[in-house]
N, C-alpha and C positions, 0 to 999 in steps of 0.2 A: 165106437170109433167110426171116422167119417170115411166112406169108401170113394177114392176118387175115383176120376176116369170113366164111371159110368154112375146110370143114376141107378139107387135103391131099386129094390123089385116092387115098391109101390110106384105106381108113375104119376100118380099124385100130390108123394111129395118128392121133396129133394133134399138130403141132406149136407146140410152146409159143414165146411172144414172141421167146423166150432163143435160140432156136434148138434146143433141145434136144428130143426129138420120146419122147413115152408114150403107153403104151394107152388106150381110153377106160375100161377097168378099173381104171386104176390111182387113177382120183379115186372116191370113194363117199359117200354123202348126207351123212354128217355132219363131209366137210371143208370145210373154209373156208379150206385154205393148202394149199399145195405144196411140201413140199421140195424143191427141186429138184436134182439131177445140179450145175447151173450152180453150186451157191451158194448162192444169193439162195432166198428163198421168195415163192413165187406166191400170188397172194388167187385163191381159188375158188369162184363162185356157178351154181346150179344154177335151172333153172326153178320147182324146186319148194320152193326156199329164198323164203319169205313177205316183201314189199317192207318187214316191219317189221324187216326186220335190220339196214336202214338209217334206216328213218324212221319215228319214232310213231305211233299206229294212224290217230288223228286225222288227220292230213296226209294217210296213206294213202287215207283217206275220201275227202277232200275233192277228192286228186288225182284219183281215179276216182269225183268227181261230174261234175271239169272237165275232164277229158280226155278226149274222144272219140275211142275206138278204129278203127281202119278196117277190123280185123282179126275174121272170123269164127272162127278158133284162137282167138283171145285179145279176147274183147268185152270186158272191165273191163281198166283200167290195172292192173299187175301186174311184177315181176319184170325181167320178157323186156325190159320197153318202159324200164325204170329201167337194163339196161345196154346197151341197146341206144344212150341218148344219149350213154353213157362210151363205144362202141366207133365212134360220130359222131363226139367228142371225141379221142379216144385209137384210132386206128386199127391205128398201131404196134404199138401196146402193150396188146391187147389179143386171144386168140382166141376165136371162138366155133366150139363144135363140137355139131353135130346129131347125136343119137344116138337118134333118134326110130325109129329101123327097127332097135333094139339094143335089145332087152327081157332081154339078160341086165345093163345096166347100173344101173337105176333110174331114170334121169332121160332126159328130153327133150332139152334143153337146157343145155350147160357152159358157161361162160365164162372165163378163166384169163388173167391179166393179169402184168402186167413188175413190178409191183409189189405188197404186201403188203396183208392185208384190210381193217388200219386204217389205209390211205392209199387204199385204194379206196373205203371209207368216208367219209372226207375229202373225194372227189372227188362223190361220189354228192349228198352234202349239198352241195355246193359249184354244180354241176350244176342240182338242183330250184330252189337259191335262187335261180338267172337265170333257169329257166324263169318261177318267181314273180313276176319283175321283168315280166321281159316278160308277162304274163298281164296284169300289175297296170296294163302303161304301155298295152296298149290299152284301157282302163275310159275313156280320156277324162275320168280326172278326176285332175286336175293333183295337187289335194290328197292323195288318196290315194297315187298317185306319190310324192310327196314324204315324206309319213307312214312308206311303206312305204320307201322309201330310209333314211330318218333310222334307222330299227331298221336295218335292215341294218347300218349304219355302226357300232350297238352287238353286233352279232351276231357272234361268233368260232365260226368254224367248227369247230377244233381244240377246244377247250373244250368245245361241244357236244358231238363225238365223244366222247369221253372221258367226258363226264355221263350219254350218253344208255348206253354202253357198260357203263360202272359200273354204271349201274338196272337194265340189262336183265341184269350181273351175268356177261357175255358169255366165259365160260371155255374153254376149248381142247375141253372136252365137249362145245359146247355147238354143235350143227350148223349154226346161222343164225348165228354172231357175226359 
């Protein structure tokens, strides 16, 4: 069974949701999937893949106007803290592996999930929009609550996906998709 949340006591390899266990080599900056041994392909995010791969810049702002970090690594909202709610969410189904003491790797920080980048993306936008909710429902004002519900209720996550991924033009080259 695959241990999430941290890596195995080898730090050589990593094991993936699937069970299936690879190097930290074996991922590089500009994936975003994993083929995997299993099958299935794995959605893959790095620390150093930009929070807009999921969400427009604007929102990015806003969430690291309102989100206050606790973290002296990481003082602005960023990345780390966006899959960190899907691996809160999705514990199973999700690894993260530190590679921060691995300077032949490139990145700091992996993430590598049971599922595909545009159902991780899916989740991600799915994920901020309750944090939004709840942001919104402590303002103490009803109205807004409500205002902010009512869009929701017009809001298609999948569609979104799909528009925002079109714009951004999001191609297998393309290291953030």
């Amino acid at each position: 069974m695959s241990q999430p949340r941290v890596p195995g006591g080898d730090e050589n390899t990593l094991e993936l949701p699937c069970g299936e266990t690879i190097g930290p080599g074996d991922l590089d900056l500009g994936m975003r999937e994993f083929e995997c041994a299993c099958g299935e392909t794995h959605a893959v995010v790095m620390d150093v893949h930009p929070p807009e791969r999921f969400l427009p810049e604007f929102l990015v702002e806003v969430l690291r106007e309102a989100i206050e970090t606790t973290s002296e690594e990481m003082p602005e909202f960023d990345t780390p803290h966006l899959l960190g709610v899907v691996l809160e969410e999705f514990p199973e189904a999700v690894v993260a592996h530190d590679a921060s003491d691995d300077a032949d790797v490139g990145y700091a920080m992996a993430w590598v999930a049971d599922f595909d980048s545009r159902r991780l993306h899916e989740i991600v936008v799915e994920l901020v929009v309750e944090l939004m909710e709840h942001a919104v429902s402590h303002a103490d004002d009803d109205e807004a609550l409500s205002a902010f519900e009512e869009e929701m209720m017009q809001f298609d996550v999948r569609e979104f996906v799909e528009q925002y991924r079109a714009e951004r033009d999001l191609s297998a080259e393309d290291p953030y998709a």
